[in-house]
N, C-alpha and C positions, 0 to 999 in steps of 0.2 A: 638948399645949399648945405654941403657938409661943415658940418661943424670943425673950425681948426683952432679951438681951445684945447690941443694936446699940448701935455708938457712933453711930450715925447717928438726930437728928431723924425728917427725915422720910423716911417711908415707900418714896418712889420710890429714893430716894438709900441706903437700906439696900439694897431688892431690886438697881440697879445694881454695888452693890459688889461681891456676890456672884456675881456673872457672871464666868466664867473672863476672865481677863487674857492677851488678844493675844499679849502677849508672851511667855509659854511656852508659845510653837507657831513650828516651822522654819520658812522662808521656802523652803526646797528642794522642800517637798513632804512630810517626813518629821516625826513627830510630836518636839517636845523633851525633851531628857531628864527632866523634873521632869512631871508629868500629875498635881501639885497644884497647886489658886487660890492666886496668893500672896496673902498677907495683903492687908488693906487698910492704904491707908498714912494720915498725918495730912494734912491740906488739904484742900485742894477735891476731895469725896469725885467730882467729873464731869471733872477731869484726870485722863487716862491717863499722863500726863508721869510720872517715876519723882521723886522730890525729892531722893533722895541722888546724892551726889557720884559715885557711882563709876559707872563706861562700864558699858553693858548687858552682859550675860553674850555670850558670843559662840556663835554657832548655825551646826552644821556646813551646810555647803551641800554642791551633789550632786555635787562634786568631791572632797569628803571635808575641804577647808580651813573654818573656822573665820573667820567676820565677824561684826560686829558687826547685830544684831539694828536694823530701827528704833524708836526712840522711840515711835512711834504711826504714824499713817496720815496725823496733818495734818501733822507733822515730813518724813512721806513726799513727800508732795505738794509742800510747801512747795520741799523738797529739788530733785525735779524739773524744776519750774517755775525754779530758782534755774536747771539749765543743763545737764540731763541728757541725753542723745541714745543714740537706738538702745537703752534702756532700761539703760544702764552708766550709774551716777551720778559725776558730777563730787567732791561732798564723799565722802572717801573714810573718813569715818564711815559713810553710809549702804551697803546690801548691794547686791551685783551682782543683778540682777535674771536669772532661769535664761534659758538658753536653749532650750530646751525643756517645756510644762509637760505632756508626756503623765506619766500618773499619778498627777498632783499630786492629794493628798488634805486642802490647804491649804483654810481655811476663804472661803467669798466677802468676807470682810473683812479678807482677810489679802493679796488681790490688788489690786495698785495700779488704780484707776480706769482709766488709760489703757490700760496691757493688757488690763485686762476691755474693755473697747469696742472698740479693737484685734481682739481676739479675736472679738465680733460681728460686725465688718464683713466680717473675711476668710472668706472660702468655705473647708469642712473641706479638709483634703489629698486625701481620695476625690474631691471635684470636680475638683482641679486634678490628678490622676493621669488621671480619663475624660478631659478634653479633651486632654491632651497627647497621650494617645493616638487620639484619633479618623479622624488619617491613616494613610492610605495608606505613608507615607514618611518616612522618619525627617526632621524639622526642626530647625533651630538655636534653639535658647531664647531667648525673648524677654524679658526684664526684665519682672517683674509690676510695673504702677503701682501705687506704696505707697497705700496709701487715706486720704482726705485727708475731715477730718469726724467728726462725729461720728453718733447716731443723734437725737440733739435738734439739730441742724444741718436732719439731713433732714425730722423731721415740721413744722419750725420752716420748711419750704423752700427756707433757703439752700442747703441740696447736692441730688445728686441720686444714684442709685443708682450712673449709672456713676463720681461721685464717691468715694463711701467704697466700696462692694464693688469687686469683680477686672474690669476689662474683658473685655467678651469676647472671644475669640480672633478674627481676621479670619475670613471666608469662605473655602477653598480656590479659589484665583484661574485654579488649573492645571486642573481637574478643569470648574471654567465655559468657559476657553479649549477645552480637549477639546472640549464638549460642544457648542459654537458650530461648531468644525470641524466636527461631525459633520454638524449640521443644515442648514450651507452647502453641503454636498456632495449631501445627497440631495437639493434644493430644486436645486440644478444640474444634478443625474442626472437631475429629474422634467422640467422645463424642460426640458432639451436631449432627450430623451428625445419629448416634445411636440412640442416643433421640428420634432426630425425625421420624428415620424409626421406631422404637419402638411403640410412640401415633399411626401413623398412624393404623398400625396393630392392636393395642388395640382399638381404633375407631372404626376401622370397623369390626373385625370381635369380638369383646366383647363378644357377648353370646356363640358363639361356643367357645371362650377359656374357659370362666368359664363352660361353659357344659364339657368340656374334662379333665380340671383340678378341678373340683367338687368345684369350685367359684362360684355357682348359688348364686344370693343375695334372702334371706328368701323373700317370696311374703307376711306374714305378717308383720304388726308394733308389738313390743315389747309389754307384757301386761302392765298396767299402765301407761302410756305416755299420753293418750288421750284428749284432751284438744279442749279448742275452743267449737264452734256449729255451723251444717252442718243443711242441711234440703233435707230431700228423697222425692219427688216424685212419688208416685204409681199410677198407673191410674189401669183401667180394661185392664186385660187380660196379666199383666206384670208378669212375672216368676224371676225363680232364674237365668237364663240367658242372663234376658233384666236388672232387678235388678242391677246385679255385677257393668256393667263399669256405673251406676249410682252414683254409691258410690264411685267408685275410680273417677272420674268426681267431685265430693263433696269435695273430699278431706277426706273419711273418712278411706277408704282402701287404701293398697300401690300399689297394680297393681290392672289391670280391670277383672283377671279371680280370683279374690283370694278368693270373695267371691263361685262363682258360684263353683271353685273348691275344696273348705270346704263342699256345702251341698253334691256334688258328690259323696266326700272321707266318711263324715257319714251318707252316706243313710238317706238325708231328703226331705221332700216335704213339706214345711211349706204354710199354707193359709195362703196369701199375702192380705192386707187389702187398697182397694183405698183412697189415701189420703194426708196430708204430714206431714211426721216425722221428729220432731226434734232428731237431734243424733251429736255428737261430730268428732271430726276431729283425724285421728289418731288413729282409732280403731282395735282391731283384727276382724275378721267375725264373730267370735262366738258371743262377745259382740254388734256388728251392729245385727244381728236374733235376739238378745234377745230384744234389743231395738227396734224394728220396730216391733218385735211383743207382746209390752208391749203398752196395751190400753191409757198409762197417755201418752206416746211420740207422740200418733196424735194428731195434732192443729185441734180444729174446726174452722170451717169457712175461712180455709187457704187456699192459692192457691200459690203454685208456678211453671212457668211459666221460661223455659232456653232458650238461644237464638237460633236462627239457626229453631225454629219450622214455619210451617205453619198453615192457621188458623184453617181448620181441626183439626190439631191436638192440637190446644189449648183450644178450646171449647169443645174437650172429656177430657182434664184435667182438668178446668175449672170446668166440670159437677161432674166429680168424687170428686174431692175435695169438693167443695160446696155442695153436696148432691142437685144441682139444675138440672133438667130431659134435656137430650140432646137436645131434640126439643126446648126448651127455647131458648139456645144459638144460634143454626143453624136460628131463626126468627129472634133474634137479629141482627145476620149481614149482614143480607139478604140486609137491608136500610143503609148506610154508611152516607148517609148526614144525620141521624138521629144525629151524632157522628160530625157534622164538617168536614166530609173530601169529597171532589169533588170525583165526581161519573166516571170515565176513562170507556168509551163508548166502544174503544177498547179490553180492557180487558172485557166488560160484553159479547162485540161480540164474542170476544175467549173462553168464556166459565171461564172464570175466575172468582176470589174474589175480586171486587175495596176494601176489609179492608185489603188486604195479606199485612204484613212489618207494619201495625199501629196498631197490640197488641203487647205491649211494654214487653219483658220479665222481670219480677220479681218477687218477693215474695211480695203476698198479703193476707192481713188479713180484713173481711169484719165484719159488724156489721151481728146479727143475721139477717134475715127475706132479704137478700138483696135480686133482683131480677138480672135477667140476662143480663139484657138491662144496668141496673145502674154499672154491673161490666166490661160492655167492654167497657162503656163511660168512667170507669177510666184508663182502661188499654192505649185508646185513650187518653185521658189528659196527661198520661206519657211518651207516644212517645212523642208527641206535645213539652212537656218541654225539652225533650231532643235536639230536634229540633233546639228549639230554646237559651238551652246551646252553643250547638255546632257553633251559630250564621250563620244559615240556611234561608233563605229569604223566606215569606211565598210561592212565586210563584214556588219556586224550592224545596219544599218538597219535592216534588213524587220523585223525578229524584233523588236526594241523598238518601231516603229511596231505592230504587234500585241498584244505587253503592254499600251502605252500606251490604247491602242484598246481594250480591256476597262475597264480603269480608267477610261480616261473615259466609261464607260455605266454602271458599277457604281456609283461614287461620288458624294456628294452635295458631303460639306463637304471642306475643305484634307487637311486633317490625314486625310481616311478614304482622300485618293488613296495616299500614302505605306503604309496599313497595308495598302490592297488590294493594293496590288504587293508586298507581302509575304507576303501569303495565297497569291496566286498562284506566290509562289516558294518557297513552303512544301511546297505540294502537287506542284508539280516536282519536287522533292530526294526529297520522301516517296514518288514514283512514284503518288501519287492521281491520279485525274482532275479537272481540273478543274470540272467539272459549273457555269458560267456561263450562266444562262438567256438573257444578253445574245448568247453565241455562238449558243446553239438558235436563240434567234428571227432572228437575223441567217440562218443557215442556211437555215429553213423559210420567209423570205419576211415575217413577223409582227413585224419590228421597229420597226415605228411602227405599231401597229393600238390604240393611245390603252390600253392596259393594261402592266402591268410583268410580269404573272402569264405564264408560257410553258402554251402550250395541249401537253395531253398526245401529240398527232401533232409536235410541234414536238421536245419532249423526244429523241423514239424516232426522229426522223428519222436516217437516215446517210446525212451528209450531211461532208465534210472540213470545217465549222467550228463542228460540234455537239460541245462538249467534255463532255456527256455520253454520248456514245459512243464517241469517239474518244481515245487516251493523248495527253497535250501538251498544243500549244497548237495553234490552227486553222491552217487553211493560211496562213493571211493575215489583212492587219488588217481589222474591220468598222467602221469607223468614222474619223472624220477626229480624232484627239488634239490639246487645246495646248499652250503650253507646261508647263504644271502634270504634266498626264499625262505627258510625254516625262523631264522630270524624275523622276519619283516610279517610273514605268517603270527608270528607271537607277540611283537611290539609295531601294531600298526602306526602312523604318523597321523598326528590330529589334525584334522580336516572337514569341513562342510561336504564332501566331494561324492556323488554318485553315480556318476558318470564318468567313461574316457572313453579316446578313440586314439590311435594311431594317426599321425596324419601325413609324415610323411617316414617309407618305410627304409628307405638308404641311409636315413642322420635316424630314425628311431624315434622322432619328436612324436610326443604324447601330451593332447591337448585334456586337461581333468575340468570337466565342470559341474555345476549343483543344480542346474535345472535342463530339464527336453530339451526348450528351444536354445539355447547354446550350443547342447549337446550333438542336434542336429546341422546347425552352422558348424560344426568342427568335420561332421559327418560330411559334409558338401565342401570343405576344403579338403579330405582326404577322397572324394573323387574325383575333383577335379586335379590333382596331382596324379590320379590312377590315371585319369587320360592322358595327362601329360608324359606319362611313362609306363606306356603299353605294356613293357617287356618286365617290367619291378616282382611282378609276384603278386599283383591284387587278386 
């Protein structure tokens, strides 16, 4: 049978009394000494408030001291609200709130509202141990933002996640930087890498690309551009196809066949006049025909005279230009100390010219009436000063007029006269031969026969100016030097180099190397460009 010894009416108000009293249970966590209901008291059986006078029993905390217990939860709250912070209460009736609640075996109505939600928002300490740990590197502690809100704040709207829970941690900003270096480096390696396979390709094979993709560059200059002043050379017997690389040699044309393949394309044969014409730099072809064969553009009494010739061939320019009879010239150089220069016994044995390398090439302009004799003693006067520019010791003429004189048949650009005269002086000191195809064919009679290649009886001749057979340097010079070569003859450029080869002969590229096997990889790309262009002059 139920017991109906309540002082309580009604029903509810009985079952509520009998419900354990909050208040003996510890606020530390730890249960209170008493684990009896206290009595119910007189009043309003739904106040927790206690009615007597005397202060609440005091409830050990987990420091072991001894506070006052609170009243209730609304006295709690109320308390709070009046001006508590950091969960320590200002009224110092109400209890310190723990600092820690692991363990706590306190009932859920025995923890102040604000901690319980507090305690929702913030993330367990297992999350905030993984993220602290996630790097690489140890970092300086960042102040967690206290979380601000509640969790009816958030479904109500007004906050948001990153409001009441822990922000996240930033992104590692160093480990992004890394990885941006990384990726600008190979995208520069791929690039540059491309680049360069790209030039190479465009280097070498350039004409075939612009021939397959219709890139050919025009072989004339623009009309009206022309500018400057050139000077042509005509001797007897020159055509439209000795003509051409004359002009492009001048600087008047942009390639060497551009003229000869204008009179081609309009069927002309124009009579060539011996002589030398002034004409401009930068010309179309039509306009060079018009000028060379307009009577005001020859000079009289003009001679010009390019380097690289022999004296044969200067005294038939010489005669043509001057209108002085060939036999003239050919008496004049017959005597050479007539002119100052030592007579080489050697070379008159060989059958040689002792003036070969001492008609100086330039452009000469004579008074009327000159004669033959008086014009190769000037041409001699201007080697001589060259000579002695270049600060050449009278006893050692010959012998640099000879260096020089290879150098300027080998050489194309500036810069490759200075390295030949080092090659050359390379293979001196190293007792090599010089093996210069320019001496064979000077020797064997084949040095203008329109190729560069030395024919195999030219090689094997012995002959005193074949320095493939013979130790040194030839007996004498083959060729008339300029200033450049006489220079580059005297101050060779410092080099390992004992070798070179031409490789390709239209740009002049001269590949210089220190040992055979290089030497001969240059050799093999300068015939396989001969095949590629049958018609070049190999």
């Amino acid at each position: 049978m139920p017991d109906d010894s309540s002082p309580f009416d009604d029903p509810f108000a009985d079952l509520f009394g009998k419900l354990p009293d909050g208040r003996s249970r510890g606020t530390g966590g730890a249960a209170s000494a008493s684990s009896e209901p206290s009595a119910p008291t007189t009043g309003d059986p739904t106040d927790s408030v206690p009615t007597t006078d005397e202060p609440p029993a005091p409830v050990p905390t987990s420091e072991g001291s001894s506070t006052p217990a609170p009243p209730s939860r609304r006295a709690a709250r109320e308390a709070r609200a009046a001006g508590t912070t950091g969960g320590t209460p200002s009224d110092p009736q109400l209890p310190a709130q723990p600092t820690s609640t692991a363990g706590s075996a306190a009932a859920d109505d025995d923890v102040p509202p604000a901690l319980f939600w507090a305690a929702v928002a913030a993330p367990p300490s297992s999350t905030q141990s993984l993220t602290s740990t996630s790097t690489s590197a140890p970092r300086a502690e960042r102040p967690t933002p206290a979380p601000t809100g509640t969790l009816d704040d958030l479904f109500a709207g007004e906050r948001t996640t990153d409001d009441i829970g822990m922000t996240p941690p930033p992104a590692e900003r160093r480990r992004r930087r890394r990885g941006g270096w990384i990726a600008l480096i190979v995208v520069l390696v791929l690039f540059g890498g491309a680049a360069a396979g790209g030039w190479w390709v465009w280097s070498t094979y350039e004409d075939k690309i612009r021939e397959v993709l219709g890139w050919e560059e025009p072989q004339e200059y623009e009309e009206g551009i022309a500018t400057g002043e050139a000077f042509l050379t005509i001797v007897s017997g020159d055509t439209g196809a000795s003509i051409s690389p004359k002009l492009y040699e001048a600087g008047v044309t942009k390639t060497p066949d551009a003229f000869y393949d204008y009179l081609v394309a309009e069927d002309l044969n124009p009579p060539f006049v011996p002589g030398v014409f002034r004409l401009q730099q930068q010309m179309t072809s039509a306009a060079a025909l018009e000028a060379i064969l307009d009577p005001a553009n020859k000079m009289e009494n003009t001679a010009q005279l390019r380097e690289g010739l022999t004296v044969d061939q200067s005294i038939q320019i010489l005669s043509d230009s001057l209108g002085i009879p060939l036999e003239d010239f050919q008496a004049a150089v017959a005597d050479p100390g007539l002119y100052g220069v030592p007579v080489n016994q050697a070379i008159v044995a060989a059958g040689g010219q002792p003036l070969e390398g001492w008609l100086f090439p330039a452009t000469y302009t004579f008074d009327p009436g000159v004669t033959a004799q008086q014009v190769i003693q000037t041409l001699v006067d201007r080697a001589v000063q060259s000579l002695d520019t270049a600060g050449v010791p009278v006893d050692d003429r010959e012998r640099i007029l000879t260096v020089a004189s290879i150098i300027q048949r080998e050489a194309r650009f500036e810069a490759d006269f200075y390295k030949v005269s080092r090659v050359i002086q390379n293979r001196l000191d190293q007792g090599m031969k010089l093996q210069m195809d320019s001496t064979a064919q000077y020797g064997y009679g084949e040095l203008y026969d329109g190729t560069v290649s030395s024919s195999g009886e030219a090689l094997t001749d012995n002959n005193p100016w074949n320095t493939y057979v013979i130790d040194g340097l030839p007996v004498g010079p083959i060729a008339n030097p300029g200033d450049l070569a006489i220079d580059a003859a005297m101050h060779p450029e410092d080099g390992p180099w004992l070798y070179f080869v031409t490789v390709n002969l239209n740009t002049g590229e001269t590949v210089f190397t220190t040992n055979y096997d290089d030497h001969l990889a240059a050799v093999e790309q300068w015939r396989q460009w001969c095949t590629d262009n049958p018609d070049a002059g190999c």
